[in-house]
Backbone atoms as SQL, in Angstrom:
CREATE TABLE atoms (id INTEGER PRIMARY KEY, chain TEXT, resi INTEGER, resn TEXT, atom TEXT, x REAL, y REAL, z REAL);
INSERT INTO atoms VALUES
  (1, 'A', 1, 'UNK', 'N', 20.054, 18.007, 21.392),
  (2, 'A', 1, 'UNK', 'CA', 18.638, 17.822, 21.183),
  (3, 'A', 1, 'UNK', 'C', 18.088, 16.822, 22.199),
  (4, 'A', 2, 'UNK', 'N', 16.850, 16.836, 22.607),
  (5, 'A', 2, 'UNK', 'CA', 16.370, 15.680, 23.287),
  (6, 'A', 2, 'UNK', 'C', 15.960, 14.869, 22.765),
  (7, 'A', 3, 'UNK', 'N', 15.570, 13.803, 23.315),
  (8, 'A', 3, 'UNK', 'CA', 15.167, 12.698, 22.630),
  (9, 'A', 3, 'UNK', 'C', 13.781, 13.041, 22.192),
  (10, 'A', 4, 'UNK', 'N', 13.009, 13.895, 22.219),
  (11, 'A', 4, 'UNK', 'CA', 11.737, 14.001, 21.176),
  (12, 'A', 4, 'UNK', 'C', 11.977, 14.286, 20.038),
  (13, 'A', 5, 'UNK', 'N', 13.027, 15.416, 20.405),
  (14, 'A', 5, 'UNK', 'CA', 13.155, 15.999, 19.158),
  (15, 'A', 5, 'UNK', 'C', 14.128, 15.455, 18.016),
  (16, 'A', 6, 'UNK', 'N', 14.734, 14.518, 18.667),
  (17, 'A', 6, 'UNK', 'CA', 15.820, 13.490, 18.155),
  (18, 'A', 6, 'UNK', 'C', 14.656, 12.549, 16.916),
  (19, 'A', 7, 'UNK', 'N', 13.854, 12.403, 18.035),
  (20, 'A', 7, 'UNK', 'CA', 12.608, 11.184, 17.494),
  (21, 'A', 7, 'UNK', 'C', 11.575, 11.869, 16.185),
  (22, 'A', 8, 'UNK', 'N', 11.851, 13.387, 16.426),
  (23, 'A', 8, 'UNK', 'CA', 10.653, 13.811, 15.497),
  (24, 'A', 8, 'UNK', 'C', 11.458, 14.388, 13.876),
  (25, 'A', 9, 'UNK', 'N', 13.206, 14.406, 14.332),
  (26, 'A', 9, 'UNK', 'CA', 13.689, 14.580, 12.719),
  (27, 'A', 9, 'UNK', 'C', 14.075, 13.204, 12.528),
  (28, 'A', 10, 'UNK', 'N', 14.157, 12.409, 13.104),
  (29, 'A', 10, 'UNK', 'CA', 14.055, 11.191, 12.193),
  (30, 'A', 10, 'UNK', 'C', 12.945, 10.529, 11.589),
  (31, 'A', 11, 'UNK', 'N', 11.757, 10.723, 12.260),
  (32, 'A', 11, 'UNK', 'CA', 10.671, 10.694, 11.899),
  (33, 'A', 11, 'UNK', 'C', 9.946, 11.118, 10.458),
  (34, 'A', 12, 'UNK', 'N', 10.375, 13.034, 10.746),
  (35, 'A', 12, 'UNK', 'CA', 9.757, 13.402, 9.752),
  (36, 'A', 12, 'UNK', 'C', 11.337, 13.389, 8.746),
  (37, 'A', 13, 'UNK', 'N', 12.572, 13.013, 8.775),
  (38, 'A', 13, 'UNK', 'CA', 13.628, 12.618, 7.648),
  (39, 'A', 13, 'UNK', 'C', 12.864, 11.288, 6.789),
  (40, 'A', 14, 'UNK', 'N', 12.818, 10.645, 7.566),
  (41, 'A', 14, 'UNK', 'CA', 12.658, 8.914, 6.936),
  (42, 'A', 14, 'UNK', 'C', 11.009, 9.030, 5.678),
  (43, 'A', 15, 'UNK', 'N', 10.125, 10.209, 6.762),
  (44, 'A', 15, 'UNK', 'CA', 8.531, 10.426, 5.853),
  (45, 'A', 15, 'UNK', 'C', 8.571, 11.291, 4.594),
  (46, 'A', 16, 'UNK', 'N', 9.550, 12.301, 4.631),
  (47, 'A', 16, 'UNK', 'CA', 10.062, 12.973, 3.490),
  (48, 'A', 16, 'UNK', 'C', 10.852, 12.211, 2.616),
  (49, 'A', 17, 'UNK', 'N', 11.747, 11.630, 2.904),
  (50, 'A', 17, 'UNK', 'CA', 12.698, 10.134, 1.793),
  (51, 'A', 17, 'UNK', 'C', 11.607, 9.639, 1.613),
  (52, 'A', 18, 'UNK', 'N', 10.581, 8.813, 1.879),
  (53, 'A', 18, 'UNK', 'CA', 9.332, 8.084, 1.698),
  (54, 'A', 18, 'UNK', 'C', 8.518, 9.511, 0.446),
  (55, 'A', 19, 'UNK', 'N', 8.680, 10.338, 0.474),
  (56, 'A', 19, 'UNK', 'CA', 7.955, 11.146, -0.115),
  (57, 'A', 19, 'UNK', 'C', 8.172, 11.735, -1.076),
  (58, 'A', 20, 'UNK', 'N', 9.766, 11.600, -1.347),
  (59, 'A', 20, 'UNK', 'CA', 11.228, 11.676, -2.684),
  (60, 'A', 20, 'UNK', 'C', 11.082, 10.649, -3.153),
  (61, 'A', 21, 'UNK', 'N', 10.633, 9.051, -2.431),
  (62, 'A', 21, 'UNK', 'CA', 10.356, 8.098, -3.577),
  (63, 'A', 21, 'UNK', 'C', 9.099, 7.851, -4.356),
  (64, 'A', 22, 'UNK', 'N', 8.716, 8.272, -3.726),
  (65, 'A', 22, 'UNK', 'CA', 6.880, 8.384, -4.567),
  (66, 'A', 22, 'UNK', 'C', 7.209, 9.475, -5.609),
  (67, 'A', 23, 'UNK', 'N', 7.846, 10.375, -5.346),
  (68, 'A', 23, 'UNK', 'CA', 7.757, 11.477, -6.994),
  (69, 'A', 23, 'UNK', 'C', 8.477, 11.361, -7.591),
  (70, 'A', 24, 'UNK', 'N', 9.730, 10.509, -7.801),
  (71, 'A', 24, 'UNK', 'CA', 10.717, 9.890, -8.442),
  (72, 'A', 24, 'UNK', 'C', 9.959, 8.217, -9.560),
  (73, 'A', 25, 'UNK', 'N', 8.919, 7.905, -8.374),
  (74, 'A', 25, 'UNK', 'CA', 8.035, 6.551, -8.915),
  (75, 'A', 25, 'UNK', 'C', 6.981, 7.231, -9.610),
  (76, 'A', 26, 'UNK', 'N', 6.426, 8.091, -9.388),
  (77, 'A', 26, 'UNK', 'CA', 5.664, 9.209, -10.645),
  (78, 'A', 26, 'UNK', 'C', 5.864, 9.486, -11.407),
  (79, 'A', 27, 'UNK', 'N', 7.299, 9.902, -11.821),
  (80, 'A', 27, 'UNK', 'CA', 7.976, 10.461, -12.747),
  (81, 'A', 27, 'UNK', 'C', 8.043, 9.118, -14.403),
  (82, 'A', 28, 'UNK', 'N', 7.718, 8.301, -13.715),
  (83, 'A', 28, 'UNK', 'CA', 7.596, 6.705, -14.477),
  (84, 'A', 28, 'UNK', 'C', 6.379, 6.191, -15.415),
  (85, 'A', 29, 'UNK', 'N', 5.777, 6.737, -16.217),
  (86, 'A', 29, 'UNK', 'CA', 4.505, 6.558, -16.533),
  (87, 'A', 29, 'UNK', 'C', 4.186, 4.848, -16.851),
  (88, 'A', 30, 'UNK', 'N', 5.120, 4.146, -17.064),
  (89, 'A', 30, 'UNK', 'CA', 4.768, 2.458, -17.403),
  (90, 'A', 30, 'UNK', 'C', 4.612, 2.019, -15.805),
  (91, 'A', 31, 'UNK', 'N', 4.466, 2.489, -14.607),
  (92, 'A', 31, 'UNK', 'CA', 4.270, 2.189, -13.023),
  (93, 'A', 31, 'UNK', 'C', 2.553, 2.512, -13.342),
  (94, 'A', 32, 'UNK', 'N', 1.635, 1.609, -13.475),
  (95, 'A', 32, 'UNK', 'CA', 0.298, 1.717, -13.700),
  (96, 'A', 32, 'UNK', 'C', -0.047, 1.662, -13.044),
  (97, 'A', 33, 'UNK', 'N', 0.187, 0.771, -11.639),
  (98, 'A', 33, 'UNK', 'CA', -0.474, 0.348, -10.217),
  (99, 'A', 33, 'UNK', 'C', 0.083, 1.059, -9.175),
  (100, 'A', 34, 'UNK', 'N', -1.054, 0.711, -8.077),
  (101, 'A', 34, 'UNK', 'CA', -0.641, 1.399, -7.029),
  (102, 'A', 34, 'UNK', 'C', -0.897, 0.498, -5.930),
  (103, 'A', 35, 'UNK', 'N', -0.242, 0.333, -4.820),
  (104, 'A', 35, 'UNK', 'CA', -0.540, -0.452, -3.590),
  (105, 'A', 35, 'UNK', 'C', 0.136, 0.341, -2.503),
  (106, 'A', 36, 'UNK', 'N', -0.753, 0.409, -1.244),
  (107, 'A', 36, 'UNK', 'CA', -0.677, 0.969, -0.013),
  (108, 'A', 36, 'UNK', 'C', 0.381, -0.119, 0.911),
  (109, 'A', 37, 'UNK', 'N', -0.478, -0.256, 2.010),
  (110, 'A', 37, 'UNK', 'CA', 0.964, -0.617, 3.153),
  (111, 'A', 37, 'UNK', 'C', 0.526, -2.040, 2.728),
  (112, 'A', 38, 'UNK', 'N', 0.944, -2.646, 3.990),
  (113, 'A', 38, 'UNK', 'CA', 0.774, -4.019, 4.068),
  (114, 'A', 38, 'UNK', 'C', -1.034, -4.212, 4.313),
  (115, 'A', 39, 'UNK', 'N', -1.369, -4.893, 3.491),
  (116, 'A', 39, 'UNK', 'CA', -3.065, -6.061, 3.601),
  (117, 'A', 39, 'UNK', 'C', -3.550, -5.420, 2.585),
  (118, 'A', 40, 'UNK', 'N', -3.092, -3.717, 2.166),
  (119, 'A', 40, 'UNK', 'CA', -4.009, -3.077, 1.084),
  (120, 'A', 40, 'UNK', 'C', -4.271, -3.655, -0.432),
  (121, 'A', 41, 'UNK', 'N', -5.301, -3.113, -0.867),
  (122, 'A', 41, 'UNK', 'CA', -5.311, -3.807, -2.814),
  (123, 'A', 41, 'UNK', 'C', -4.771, -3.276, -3.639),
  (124, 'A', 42, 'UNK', 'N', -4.615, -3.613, -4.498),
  (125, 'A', 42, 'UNK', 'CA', -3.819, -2.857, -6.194),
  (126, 'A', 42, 'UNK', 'C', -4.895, -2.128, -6.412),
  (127, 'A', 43, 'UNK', 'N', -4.614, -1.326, -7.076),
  (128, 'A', 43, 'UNK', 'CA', -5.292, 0.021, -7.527),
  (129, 'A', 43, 'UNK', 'C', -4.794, 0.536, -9.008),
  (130, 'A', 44, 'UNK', 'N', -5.444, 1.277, -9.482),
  (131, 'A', 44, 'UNK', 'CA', -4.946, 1.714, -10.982),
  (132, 'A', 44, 'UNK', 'C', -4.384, 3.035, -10.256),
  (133, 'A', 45, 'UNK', 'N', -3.188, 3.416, -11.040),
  (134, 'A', 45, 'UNK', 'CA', -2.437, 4.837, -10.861),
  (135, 'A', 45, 'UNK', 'C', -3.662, 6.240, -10.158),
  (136, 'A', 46, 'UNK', 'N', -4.213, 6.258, -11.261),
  (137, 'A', 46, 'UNK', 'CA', -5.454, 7.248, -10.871),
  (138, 'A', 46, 'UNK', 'C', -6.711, 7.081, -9.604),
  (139, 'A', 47, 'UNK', 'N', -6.388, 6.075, -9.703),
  (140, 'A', 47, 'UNK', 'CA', -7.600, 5.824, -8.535),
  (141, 'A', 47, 'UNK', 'C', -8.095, 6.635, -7.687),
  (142, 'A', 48, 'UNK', 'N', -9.641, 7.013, -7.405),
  (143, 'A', 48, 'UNK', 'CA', -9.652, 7.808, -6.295),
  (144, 'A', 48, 'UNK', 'C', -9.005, 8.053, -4.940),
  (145, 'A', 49, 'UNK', 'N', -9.006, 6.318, -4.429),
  (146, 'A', 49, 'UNK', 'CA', -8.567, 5.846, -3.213),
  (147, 'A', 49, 'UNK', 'C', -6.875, 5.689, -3.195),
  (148, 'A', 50, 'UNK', 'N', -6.022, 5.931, -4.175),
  (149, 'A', 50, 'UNK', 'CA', -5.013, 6.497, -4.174),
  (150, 'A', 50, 'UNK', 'C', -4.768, 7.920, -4.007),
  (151, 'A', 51, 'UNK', 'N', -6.005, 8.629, -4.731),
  (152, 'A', 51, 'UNK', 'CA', -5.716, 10.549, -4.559),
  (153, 'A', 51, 'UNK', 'C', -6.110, 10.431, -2.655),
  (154, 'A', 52, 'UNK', 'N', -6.698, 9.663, -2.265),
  (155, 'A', 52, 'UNK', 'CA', -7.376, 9.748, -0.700),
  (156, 'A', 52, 'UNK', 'C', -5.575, 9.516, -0.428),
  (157, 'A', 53, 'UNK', 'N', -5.248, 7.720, -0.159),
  (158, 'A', 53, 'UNK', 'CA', -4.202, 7.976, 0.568),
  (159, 'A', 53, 'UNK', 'C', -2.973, 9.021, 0.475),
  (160, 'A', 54, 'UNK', 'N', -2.896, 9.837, -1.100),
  (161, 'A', 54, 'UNK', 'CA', -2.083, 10.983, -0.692),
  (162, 'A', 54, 'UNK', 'C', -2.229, 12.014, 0.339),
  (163, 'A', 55, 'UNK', 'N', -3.573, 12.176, 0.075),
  (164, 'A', 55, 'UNK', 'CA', -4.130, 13.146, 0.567),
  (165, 'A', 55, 'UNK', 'C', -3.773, 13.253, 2.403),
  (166, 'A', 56, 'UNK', 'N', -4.343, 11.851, 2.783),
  (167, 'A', 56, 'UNK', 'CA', -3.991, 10.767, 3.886),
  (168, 'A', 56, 'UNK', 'C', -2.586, 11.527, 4.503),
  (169, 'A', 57, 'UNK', 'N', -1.970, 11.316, 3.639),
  (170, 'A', 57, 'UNK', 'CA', -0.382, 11.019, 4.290),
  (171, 'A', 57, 'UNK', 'C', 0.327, 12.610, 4.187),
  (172, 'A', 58, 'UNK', 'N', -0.002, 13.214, 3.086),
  (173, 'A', 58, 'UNK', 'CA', 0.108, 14.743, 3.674),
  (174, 'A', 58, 'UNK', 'C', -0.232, 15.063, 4.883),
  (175, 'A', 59, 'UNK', 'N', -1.544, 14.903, 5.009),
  (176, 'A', 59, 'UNK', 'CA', -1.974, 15.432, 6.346),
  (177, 'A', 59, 'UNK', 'C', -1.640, 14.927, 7.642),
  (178, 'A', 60, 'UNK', 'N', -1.355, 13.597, 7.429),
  (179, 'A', 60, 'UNK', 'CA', -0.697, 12.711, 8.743),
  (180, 'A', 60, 'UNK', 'C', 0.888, 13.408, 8.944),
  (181, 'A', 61, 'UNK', 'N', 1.749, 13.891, 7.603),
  (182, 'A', 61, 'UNK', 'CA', 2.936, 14.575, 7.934),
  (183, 'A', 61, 'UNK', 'C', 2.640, 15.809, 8.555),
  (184, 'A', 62, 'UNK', 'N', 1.728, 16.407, 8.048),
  (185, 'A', 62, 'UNK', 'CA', 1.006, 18.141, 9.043),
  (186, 'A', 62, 'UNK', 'C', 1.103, 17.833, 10.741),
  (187, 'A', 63, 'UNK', 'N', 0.319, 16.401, 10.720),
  (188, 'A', 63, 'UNK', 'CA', -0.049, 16.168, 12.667),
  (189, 'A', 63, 'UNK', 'C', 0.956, 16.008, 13.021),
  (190, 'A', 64, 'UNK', 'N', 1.741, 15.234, 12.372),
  (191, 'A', 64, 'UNK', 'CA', 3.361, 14.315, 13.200),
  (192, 'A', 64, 'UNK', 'C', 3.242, 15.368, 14.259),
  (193, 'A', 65, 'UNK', 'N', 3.097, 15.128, 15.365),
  (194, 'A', 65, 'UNK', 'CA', 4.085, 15.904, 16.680),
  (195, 'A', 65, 'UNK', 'C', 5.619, 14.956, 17.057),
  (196, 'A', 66, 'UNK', 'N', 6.309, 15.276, 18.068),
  (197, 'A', 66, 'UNK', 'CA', 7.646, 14.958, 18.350),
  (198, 'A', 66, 'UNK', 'C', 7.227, 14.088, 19.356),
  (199, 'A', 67, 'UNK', 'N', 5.881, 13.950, 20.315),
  (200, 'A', 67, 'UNK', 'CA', 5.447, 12.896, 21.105),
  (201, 'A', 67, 'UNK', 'C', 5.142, 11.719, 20.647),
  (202, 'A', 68, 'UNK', 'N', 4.733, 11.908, 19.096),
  (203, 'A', 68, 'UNK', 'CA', 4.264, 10.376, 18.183),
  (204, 'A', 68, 'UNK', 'C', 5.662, 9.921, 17.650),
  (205, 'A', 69, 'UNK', 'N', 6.331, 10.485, 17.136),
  (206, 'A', 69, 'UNK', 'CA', 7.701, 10.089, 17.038),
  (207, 'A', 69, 'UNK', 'C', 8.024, 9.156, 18.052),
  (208, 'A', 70, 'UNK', 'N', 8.493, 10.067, 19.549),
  (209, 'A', 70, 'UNK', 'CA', 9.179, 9.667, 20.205),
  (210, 'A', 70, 'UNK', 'C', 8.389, 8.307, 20.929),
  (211, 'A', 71, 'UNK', 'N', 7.200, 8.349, 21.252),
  (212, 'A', 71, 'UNK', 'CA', 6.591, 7.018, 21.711),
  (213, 'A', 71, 'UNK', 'C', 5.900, 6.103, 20.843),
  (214, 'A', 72, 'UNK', 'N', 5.686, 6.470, 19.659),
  (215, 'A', 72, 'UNK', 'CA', 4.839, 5.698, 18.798),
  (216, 'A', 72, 'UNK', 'C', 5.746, 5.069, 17.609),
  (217, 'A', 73, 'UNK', 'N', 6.978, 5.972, 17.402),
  (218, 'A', 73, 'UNK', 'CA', 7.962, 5.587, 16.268),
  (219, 'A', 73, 'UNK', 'C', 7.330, 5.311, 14.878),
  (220, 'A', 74, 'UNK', 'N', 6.537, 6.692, 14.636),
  (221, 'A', 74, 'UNK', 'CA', 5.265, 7.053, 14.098),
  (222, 'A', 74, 'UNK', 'C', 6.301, 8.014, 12.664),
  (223, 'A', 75, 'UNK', 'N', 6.278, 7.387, 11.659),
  (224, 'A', 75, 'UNK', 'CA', 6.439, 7.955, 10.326),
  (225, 'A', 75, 'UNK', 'C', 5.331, 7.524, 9.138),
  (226, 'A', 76, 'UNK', 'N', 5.523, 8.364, 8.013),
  (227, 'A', 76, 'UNK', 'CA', 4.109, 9.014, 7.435),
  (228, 'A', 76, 'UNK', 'C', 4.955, 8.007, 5.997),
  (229, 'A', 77, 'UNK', 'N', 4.302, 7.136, 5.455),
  (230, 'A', 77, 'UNK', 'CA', 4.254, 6.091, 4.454),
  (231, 'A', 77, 'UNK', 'C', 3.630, 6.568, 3.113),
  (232, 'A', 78, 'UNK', 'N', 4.332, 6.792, 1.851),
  (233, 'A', 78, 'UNK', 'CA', 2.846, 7.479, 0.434),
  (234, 'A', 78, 'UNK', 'C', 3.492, 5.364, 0.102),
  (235, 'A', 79, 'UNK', 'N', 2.374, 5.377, -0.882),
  (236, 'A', 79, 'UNK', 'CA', 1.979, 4.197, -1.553),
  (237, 'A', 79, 'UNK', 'C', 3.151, 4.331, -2.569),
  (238, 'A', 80, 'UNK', 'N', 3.458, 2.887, -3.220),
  (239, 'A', 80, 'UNK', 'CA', 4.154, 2.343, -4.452),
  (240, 'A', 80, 'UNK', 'C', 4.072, 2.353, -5.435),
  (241, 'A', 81, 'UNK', 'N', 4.094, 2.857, -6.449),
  (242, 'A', 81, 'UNK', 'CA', 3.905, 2.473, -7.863),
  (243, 'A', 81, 'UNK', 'C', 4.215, 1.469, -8.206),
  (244, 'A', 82, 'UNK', 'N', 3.868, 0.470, -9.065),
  (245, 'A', 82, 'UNK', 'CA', 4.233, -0.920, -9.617),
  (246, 'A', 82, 'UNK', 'C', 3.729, -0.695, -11.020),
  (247, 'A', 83, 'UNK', 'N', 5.313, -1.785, -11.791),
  (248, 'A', 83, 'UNK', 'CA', 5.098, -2.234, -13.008),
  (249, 'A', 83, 'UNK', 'C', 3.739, -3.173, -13.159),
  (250, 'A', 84, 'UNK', 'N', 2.951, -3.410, -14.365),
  (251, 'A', 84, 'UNK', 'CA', 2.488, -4.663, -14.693),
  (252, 'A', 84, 'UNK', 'C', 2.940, -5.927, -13.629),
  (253, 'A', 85, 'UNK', 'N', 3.986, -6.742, -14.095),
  (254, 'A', 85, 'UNK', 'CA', 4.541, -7.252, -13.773),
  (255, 'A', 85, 'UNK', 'C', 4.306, -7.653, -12.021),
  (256, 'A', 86, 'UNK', 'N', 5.063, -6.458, -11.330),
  (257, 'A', 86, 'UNK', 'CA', 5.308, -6.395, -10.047),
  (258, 'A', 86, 'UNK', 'C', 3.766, -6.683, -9.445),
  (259, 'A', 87, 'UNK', 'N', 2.780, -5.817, -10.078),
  (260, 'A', 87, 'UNK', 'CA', 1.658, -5.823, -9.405),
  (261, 'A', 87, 'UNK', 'C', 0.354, -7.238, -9.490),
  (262, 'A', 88, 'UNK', 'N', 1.298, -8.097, -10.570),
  (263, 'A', 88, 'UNK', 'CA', 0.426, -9.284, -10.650),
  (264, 'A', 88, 'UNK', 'C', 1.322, -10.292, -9.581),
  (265, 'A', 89, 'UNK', 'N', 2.971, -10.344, -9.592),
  (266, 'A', 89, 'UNK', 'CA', 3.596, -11.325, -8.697),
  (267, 'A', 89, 'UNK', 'C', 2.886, -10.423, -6.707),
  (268, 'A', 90, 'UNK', 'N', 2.627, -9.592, -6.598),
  (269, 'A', 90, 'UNK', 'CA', 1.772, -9.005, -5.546),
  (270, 'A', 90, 'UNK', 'C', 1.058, -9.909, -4.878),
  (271, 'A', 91, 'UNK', 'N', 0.012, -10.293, -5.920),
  (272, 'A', 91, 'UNK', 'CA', -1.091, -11.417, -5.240),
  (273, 'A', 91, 'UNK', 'C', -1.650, -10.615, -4.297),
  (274, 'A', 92, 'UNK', 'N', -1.954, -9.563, -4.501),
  (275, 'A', 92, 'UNK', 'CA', -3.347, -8.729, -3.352),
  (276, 'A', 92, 'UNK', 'C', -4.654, -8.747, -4.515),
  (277, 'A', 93, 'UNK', 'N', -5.465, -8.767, -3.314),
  (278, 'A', 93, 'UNK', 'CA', -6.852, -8.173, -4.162),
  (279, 'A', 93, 'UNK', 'C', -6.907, -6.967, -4.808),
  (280, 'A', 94, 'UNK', 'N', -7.439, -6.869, -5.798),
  (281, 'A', 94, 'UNK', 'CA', -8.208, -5.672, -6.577),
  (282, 'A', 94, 'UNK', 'C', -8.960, -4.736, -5.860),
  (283, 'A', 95, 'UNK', 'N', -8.631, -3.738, -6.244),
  (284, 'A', 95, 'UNK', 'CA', -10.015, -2.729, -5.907),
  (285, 'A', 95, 'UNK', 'C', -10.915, -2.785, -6.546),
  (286, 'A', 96, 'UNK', 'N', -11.862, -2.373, -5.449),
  (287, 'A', 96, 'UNK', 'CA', -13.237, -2.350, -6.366),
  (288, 'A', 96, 'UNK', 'C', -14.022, -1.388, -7.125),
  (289, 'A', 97, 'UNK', 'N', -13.211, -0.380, -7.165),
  (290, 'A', 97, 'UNK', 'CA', -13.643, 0.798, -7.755),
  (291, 'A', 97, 'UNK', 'C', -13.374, 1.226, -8.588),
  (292, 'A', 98, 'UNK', 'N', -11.459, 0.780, -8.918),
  (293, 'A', 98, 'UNK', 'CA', -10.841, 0.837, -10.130),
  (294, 'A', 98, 'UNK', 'C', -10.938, -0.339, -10.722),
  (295, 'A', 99, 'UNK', 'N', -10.943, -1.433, -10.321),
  (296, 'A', 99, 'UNK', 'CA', -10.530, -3.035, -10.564),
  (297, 'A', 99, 'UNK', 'C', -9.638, -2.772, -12.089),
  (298, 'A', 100, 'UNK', 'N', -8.010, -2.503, -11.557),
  (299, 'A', 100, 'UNK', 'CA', -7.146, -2.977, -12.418),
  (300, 'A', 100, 'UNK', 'C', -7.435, -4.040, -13.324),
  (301, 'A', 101, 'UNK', 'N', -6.575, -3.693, -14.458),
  (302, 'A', 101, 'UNK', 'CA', -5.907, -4.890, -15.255),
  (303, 'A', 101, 'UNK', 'C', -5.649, -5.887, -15.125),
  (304, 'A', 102, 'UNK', 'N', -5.619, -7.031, -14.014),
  (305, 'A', 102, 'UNK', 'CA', -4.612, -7.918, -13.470),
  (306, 'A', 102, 'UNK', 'C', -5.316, -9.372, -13.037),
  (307, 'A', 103, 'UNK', 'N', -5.009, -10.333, -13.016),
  (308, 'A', 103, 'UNK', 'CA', -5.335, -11.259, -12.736),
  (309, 'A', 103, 'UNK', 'C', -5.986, -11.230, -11.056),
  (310, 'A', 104, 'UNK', 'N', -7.377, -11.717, -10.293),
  (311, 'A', 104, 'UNK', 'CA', -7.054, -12.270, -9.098),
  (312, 'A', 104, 'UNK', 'C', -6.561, -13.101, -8.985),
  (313, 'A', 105, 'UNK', 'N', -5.642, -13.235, -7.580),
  (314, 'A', 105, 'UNK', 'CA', -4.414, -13.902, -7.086),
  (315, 'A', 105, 'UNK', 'C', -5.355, -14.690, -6.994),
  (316, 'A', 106, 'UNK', 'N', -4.357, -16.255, -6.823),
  (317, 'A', 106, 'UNK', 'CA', -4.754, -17.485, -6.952),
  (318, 'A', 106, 'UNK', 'C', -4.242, -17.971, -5.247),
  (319, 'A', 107, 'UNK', 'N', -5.243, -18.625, -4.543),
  (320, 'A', 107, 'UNK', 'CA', -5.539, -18.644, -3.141),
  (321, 'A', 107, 'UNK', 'C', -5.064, -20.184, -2.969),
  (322, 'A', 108, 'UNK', 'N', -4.421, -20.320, -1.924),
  (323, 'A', 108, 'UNK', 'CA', -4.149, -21.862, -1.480),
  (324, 'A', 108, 'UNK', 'C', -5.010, -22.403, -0.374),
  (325, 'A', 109, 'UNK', 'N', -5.700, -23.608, -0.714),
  (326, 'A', 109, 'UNK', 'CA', -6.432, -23.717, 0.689),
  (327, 'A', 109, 'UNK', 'C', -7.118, -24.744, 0.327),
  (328, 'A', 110, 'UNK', 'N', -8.481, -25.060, 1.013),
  (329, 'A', 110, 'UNK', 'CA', -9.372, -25.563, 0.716),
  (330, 'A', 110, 'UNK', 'C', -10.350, -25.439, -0.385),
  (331, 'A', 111, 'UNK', 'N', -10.680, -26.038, -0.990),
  (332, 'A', 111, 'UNK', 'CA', -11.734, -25.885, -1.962),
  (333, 'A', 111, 'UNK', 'C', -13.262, -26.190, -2.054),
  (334, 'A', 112, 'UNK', 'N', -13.740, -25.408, -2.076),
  (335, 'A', 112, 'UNK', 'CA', -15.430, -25.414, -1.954),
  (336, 'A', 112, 'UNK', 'C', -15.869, -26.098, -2.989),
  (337, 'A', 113, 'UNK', 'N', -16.523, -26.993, -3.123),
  (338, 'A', 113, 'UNK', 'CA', -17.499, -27.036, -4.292),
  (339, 'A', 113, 'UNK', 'C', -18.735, -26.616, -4.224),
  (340, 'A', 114, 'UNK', 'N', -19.850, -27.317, -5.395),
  (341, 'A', 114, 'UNK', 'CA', -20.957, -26.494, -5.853),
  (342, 'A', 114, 'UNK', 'C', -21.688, -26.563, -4.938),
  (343, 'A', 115, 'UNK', 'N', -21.509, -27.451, -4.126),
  (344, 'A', 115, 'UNK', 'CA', -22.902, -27.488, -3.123),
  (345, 'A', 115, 'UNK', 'C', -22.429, -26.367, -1.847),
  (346, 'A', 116, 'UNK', 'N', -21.214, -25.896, -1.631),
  (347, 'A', 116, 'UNK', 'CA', -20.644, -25.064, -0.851),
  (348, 'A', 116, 'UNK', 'C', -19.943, -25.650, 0.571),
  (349, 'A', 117, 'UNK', 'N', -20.175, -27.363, 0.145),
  (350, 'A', 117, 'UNK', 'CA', -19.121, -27.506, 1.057),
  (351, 'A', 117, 'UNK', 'C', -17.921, -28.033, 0.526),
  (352, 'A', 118, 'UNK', 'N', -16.882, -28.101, 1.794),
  (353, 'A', 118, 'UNK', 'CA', -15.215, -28.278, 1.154),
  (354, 'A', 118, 'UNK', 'C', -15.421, -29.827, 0.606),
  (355, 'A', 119, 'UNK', 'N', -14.469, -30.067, -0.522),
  (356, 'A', 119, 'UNK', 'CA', -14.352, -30.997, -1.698),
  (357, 'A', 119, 'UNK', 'C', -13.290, -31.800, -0.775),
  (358, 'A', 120, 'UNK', 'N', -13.668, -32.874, -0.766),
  (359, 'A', 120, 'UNK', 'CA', -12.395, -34.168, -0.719),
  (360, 'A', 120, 'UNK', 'C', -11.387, -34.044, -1.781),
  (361, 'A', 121, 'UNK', 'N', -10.486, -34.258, -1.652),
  (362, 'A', 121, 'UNK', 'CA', -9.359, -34.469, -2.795),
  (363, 'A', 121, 'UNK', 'C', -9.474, -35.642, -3.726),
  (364, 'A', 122, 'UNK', 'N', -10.523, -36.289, -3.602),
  (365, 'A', 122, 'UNK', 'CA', -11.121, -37.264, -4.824),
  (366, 'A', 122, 'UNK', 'C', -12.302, -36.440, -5.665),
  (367, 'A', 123, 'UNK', 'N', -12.529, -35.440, -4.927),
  (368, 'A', 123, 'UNK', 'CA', -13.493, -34.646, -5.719),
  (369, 'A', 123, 'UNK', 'C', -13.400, -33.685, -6.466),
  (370, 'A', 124, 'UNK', 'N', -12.239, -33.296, -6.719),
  (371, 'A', 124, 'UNK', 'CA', -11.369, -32.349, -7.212),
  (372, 'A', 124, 'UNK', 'C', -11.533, -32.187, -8.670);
């Protein structure tokens, strides 16, 4: 084989295993949440913007060519299911459309007060 084509069954191997674990994590009905790649928000199971990224990632497995493989090292990602649990130790934002069950994550940083500027640590 050449190396495209080397690049495009590993590609589309690794996006199909990625695609055996999502219907194996379906198969789970206490997995309530959902979260995308890295920066994305929790989502409720149903969410629209979960039926999108399936939708998403089917069709990104349709385009795969053996050129995105081979130069881009380009495989096709479905989203996570998460326990309760998992999806509050997460600490991502909520969606805003479903806005889960879940606590917003608690932010480290500076603190604003009422007047909107940052608080001294005597002001706390």
């Amino acid at each position: 084989m050449c190396s495209y084509c080397q690049a495009y069954k590993w590609a589309l191997e690794h996006s199909r295993a990625d695609r055996r674990r999502w219907a194996r994590e379906t198969e789970d009905s206490s997995r309530v949440f959902a979260v995308g790649g890295s920066g994305s928000k929790i989502h409720t199971r149903d969410c629209h913007v979960v039926t999108r990224m399936l939708h998403d990632a089917d069709a990104e497995t349709e385009r795969l060519t053996p050129a995105d493989a081979r130069h881009g090292g380009a495989t096709v990602t479905w989203p996570h299911l998460l326990f309760h649990d998992e999806a509050v130790t997460a600490k991502r934002n909520r969606c805003g459309a479903c806005s889960p069950d879940i606590p917003e994550p608690v932010r480290s940083g500076p603190v604003k007060g009422a007047d909107g500027r940052f608080a001294s640590g005597n002001d706390r």
